[in-house]
N, CA, C and O atoms as a GROMACS GRO file, in nm:
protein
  368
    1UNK      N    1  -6.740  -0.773  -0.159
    1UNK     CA    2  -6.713  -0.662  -0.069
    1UNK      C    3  -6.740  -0.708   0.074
    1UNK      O    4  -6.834  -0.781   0.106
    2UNK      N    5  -6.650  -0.658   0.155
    2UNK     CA    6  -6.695  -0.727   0.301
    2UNK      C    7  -6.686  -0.646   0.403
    2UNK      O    8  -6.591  -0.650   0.480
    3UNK      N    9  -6.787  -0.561   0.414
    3UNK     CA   10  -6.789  -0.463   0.513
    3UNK      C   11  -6.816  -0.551   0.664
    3UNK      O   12  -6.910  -0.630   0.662
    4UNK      N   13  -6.761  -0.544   0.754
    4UNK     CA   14  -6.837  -0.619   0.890
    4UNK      C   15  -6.871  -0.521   0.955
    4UNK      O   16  -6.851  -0.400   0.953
    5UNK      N   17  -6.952  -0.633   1.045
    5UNK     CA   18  -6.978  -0.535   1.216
    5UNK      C   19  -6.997  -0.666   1.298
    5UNK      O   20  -7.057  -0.768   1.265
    6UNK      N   21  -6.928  -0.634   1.420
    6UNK     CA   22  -6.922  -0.732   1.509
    6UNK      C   23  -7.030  -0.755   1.598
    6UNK      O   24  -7.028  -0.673   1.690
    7UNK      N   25  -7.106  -0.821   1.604
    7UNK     CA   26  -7.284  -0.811   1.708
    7UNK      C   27  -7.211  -0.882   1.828
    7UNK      O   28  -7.096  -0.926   1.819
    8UNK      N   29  -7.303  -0.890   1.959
    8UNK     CA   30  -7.276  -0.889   2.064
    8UNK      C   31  -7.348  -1.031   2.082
    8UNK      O   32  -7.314  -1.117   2.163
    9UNK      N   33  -7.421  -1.037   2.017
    9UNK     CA   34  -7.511  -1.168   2.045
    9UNK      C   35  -7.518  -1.272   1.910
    9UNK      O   36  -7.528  -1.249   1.789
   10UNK      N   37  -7.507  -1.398   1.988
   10UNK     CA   38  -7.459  -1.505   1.869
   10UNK      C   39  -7.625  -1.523   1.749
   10UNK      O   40  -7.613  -1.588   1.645
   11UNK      N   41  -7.730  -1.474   1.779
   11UNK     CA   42  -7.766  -1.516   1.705
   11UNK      C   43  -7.862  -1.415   1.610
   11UNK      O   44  -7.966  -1.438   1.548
   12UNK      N   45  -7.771  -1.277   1.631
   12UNK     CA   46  -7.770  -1.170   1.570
   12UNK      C   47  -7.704  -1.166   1.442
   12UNK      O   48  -7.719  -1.075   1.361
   13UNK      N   49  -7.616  -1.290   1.422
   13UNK     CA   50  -7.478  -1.282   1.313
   13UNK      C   51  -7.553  -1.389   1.252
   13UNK      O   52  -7.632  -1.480   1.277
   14UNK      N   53  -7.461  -1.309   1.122
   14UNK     CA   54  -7.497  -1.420   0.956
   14UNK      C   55  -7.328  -1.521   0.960
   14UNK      O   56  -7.295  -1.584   0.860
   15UNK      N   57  -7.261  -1.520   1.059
   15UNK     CA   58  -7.124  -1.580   1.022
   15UNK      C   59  -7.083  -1.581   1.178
   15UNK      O   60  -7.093  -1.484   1.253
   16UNK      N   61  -7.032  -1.719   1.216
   16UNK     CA   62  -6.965  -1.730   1.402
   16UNK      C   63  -6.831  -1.768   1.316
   16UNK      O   64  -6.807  -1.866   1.245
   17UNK      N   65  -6.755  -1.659   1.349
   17UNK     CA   66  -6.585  -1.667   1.352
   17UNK      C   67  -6.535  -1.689   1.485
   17UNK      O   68  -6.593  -1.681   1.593
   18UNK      N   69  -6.372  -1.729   1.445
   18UNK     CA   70  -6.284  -1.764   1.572
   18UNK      C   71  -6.140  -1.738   1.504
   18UNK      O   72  -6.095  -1.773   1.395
   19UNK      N   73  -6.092  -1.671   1.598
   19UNK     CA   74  -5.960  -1.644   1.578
   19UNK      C   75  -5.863  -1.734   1.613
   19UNK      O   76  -5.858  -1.784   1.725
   20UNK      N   77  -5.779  -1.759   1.518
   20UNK     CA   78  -5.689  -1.902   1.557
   20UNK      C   79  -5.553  -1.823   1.555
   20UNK      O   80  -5.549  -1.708   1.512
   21UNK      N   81  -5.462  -1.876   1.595
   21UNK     CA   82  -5.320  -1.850   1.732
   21UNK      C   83  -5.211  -1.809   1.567
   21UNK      O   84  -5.141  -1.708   1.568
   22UNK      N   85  -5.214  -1.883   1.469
   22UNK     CA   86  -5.123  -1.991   1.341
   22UNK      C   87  -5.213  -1.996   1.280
   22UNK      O   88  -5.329  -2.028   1.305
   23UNK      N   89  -5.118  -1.935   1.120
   23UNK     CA   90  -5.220  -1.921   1.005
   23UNK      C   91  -5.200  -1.993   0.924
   23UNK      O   92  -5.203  -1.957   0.806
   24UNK      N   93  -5.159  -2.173   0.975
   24UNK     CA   94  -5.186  -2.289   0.929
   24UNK      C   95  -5.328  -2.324   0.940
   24UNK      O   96  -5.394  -2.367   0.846
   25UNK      N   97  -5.377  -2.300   1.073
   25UNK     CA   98  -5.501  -2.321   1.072
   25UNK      C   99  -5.625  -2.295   1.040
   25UNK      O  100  -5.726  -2.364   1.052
   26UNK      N  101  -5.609  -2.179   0.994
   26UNK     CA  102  -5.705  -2.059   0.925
   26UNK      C  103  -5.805  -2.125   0.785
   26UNK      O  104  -5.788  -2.222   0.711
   27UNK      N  105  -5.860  -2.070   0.790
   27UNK     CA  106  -5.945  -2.120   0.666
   27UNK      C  107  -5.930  -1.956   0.579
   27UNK      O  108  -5.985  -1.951   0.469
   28UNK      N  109  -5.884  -1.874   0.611
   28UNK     CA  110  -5.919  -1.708   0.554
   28UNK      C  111  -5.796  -1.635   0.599
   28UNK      O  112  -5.805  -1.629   0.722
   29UNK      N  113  -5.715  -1.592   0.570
   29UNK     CA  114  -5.579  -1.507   0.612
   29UNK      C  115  -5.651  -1.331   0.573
   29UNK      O  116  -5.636  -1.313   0.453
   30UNK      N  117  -5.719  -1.208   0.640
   30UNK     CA  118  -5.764  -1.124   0.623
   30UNK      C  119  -5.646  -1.031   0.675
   30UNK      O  120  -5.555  -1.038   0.758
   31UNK      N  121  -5.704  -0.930   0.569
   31UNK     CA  122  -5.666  -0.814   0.617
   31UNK      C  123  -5.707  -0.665   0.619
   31UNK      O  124  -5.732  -0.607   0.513
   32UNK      N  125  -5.712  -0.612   0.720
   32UNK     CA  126  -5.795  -0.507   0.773
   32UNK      C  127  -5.772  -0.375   0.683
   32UNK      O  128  -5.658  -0.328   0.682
   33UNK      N  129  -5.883  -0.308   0.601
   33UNK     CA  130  -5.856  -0.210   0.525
   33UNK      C  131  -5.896  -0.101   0.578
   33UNK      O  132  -6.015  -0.094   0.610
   34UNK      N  133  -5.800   0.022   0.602
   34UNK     CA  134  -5.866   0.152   0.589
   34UNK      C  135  -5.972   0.228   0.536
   34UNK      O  136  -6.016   0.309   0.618
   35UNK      N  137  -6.036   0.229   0.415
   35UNK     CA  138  -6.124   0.255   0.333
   35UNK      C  139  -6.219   0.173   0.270
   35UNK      O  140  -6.190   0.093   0.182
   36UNK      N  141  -6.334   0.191   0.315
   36UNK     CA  142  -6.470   0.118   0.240
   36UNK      C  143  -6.448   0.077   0.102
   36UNK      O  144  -6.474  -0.035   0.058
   37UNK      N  145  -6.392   0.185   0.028
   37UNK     CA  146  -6.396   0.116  -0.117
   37UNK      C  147  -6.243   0.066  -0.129
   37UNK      O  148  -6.181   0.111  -0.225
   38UNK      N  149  -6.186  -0.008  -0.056
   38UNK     CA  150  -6.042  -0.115  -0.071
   38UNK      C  151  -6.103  -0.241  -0.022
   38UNK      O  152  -6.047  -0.350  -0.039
   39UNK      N  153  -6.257  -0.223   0.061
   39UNK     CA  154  -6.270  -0.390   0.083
   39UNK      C  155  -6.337  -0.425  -0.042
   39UNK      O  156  -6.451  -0.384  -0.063
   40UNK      N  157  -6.271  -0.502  -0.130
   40UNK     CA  158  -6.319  -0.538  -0.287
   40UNK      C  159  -6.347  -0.668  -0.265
   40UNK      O  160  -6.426  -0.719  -0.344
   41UNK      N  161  -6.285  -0.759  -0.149
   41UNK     CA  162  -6.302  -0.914  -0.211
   41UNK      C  163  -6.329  -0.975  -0.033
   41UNK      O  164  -6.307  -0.888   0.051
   42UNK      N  165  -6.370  -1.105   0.019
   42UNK     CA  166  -6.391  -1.157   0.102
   42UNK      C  167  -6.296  -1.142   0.232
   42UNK      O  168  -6.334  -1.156   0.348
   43UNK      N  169  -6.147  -1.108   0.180
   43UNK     CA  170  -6.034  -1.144   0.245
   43UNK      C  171  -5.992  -0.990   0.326
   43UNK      O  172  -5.928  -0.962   0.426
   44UNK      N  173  -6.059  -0.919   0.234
   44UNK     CA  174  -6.021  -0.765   0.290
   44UNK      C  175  -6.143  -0.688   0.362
   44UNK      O  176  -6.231  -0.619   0.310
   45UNK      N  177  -6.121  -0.721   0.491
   45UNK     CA  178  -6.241  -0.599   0.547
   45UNK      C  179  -6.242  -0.514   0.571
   45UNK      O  180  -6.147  -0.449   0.528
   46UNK      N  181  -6.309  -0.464   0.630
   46UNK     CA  182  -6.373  -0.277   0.617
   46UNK      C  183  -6.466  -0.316   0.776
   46UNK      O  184  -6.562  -0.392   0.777
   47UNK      N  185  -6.424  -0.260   0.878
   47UNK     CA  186  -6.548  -0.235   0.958
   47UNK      C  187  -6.625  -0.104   1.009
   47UNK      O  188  -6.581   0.002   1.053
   48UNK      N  189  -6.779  -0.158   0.985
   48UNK     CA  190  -6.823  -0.056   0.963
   48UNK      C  191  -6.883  -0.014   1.136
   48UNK      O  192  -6.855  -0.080   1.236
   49UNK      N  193  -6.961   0.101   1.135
   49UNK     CA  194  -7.039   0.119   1.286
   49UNK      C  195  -7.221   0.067   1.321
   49UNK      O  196  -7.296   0.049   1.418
   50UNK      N  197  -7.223   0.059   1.155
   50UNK     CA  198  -7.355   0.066   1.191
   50UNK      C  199  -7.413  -0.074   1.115
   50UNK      O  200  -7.354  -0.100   1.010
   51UNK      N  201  -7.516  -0.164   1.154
   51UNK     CA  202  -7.574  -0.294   1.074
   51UNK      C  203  -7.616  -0.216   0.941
   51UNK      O  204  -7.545  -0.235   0.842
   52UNK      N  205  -7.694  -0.156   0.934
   52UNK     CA  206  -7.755  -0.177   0.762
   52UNK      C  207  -7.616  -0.108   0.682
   52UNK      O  208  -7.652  -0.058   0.576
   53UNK      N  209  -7.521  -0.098   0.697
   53UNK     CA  210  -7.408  -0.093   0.602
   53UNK      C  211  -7.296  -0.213   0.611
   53UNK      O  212  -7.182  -0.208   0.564
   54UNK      N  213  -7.348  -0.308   0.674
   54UNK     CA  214  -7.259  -0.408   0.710
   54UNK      C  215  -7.287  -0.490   0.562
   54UNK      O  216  -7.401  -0.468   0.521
   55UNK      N  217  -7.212  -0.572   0.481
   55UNK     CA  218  -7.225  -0.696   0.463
   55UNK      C  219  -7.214  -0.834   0.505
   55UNK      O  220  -7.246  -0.921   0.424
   56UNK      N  221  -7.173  -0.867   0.620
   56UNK     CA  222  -7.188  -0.979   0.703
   56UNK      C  223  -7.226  -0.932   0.851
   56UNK      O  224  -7.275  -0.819   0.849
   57UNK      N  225  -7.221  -0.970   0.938
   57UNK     CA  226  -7.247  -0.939   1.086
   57UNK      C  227  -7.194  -1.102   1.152
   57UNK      O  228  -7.267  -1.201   1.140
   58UNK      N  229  -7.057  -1.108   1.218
   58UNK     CA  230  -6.998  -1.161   1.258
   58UNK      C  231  -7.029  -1.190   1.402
   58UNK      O  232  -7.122  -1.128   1.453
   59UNK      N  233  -6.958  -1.280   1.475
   59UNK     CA  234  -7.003  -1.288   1.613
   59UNK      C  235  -6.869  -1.403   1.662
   59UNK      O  236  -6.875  -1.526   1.661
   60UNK      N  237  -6.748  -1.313   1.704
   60UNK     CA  238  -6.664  -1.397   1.768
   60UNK      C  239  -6.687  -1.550   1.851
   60UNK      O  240  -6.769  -1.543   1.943
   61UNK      N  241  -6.656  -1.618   1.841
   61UNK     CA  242  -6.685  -1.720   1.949
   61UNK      C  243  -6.567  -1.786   2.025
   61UNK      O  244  -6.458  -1.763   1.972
   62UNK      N  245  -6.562  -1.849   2.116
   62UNK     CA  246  -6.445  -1.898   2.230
   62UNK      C  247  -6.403  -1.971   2.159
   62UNK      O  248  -6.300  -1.934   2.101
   63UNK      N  249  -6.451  -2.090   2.129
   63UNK     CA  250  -6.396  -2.191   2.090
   63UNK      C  251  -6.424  -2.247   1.916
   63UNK      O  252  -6.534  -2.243   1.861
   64UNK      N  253  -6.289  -2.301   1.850
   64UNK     CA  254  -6.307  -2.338   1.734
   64UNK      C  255  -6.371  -2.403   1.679
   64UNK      O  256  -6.406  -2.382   1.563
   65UNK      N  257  -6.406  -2.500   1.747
   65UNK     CA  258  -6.498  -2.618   1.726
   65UNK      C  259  -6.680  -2.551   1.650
   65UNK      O  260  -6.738  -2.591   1.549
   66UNK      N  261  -6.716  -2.459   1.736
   66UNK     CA  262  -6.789  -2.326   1.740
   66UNK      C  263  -6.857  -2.258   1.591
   66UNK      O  264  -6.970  -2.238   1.548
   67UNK      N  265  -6.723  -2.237   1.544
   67UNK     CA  266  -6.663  -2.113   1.464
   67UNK      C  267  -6.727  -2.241   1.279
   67UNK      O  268  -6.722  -2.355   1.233
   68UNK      N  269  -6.777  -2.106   1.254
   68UNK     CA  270  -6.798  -2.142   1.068
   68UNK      C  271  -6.682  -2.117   0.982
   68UNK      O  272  -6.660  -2.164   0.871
   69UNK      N  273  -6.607  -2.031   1.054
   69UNK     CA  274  -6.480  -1.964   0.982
   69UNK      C  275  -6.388  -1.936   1.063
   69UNK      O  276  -6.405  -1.850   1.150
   70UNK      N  277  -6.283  -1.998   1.051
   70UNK     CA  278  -6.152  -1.976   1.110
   70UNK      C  279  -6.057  -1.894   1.056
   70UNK      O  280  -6.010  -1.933   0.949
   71UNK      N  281  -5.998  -1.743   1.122
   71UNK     CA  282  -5.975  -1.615   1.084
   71UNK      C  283  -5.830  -1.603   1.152
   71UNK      O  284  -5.812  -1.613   1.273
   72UNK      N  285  -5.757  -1.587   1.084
   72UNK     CA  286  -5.612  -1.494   1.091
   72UNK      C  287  -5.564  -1.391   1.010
   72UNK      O  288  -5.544  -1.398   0.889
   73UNK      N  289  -5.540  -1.261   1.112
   73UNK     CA  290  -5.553  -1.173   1.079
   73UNK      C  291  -5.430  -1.139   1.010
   73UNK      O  292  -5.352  -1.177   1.097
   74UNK      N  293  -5.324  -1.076   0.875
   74UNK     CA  294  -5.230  -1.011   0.809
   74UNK      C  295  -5.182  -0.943   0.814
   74UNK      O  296  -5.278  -0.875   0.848
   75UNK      N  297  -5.069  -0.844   0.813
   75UNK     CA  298  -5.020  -0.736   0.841
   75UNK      C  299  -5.013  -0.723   0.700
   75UNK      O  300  -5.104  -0.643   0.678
   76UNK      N  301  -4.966  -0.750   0.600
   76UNK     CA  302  -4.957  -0.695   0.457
   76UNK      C  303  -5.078  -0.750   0.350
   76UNK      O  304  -5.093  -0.871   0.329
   77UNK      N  305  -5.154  -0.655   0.290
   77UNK     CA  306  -5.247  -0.672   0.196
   77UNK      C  307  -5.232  -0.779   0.073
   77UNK      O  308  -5.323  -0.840   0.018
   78UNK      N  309  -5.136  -0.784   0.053
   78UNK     CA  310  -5.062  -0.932  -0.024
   78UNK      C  311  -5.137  -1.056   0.009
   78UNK      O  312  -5.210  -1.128  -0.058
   79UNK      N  313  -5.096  -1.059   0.138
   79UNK     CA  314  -5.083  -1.146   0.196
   79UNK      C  315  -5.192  -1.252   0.209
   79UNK      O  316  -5.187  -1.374   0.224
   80UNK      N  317  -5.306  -1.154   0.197
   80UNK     CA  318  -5.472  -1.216   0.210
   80UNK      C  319  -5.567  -1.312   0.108
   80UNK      O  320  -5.585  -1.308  -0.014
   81UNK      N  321  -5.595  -1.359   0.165
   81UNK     CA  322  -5.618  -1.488   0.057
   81UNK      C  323  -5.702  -1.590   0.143
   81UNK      O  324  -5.670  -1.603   0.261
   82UNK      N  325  -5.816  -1.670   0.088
   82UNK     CA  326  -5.866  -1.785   0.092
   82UNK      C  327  -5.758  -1.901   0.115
   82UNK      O  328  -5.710  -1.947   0.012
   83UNK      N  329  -5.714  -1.955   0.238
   83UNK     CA  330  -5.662  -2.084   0.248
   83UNK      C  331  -5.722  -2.201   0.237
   83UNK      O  332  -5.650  -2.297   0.210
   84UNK      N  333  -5.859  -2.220   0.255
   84UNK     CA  334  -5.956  -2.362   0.222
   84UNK      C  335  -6.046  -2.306   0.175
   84UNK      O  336  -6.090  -2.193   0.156
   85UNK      N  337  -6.081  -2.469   0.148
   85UNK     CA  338  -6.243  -2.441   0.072
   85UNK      C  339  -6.343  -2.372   0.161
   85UNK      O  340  -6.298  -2.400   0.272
   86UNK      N  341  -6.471  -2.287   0.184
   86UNK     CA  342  -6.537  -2.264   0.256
   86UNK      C  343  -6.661  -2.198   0.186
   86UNK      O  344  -6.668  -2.133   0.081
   87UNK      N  345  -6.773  -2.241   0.293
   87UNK     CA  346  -6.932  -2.220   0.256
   87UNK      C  347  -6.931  -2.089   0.217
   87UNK      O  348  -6.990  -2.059   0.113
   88UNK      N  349  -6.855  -1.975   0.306
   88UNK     CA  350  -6.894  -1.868   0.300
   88UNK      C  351  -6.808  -1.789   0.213
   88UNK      O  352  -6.807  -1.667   0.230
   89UNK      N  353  -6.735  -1.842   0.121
   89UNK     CA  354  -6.628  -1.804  -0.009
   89UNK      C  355  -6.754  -1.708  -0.141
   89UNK      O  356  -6.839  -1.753  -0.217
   90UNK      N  357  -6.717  -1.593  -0.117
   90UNK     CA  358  -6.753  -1.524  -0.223
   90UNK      C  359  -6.943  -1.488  -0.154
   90UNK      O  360  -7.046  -1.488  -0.220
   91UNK      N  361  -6.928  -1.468  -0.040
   91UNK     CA  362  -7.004  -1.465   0.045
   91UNK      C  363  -7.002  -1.324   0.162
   91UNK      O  364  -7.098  -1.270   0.215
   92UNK      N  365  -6.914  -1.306   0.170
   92UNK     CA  366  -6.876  -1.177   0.280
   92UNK      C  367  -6.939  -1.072   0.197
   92UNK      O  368  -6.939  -0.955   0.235
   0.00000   0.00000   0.00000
């Protein structure tokens, strides 16, 4: 289940993401769910308002190099899926 919340400060977060341009590059192809109980798996989030209902706490960063997880975002729920291997797989 992968509820987020985005913190303001890098070392507030359990996960430093970066948004990449091309979802060749991605390590995670997500997609953004309406309803708490549709985020079922890593790939589908849910954001929430508040930390103690979060399951990760994220923290954008500038640059990729940066980033633990490289994120492109989906327009169709299909679509979402694990593209590489990664630490934080079955983890969100």
């Amino acid at each position: 289940m992968a509820k987020i919340i985005v913190v303001q400060r890098e070392y507030e977060a359990t996960l430093k993401a970066f948004k990449v341009e091309r979802e060749y590059e991605a390590d995670i192809l997500v997609y953004v769910v309406k309803n708490e109980y549709d985020a079922n798996s890593d790939f589908k989030w849910f954001y929430v308002d508040r930390e103690y209902e979060a399951t990760t706490k994220i923290f954008w960063v500038g640059r990729e190099y940066e980033a633990q997880l490289k994120v492109f975002f989906v327009d169709r729920e299909y679509e979402a899926k694990w593209k590489k291997s990664n630490n934080f797989q079955n983890r969100l």
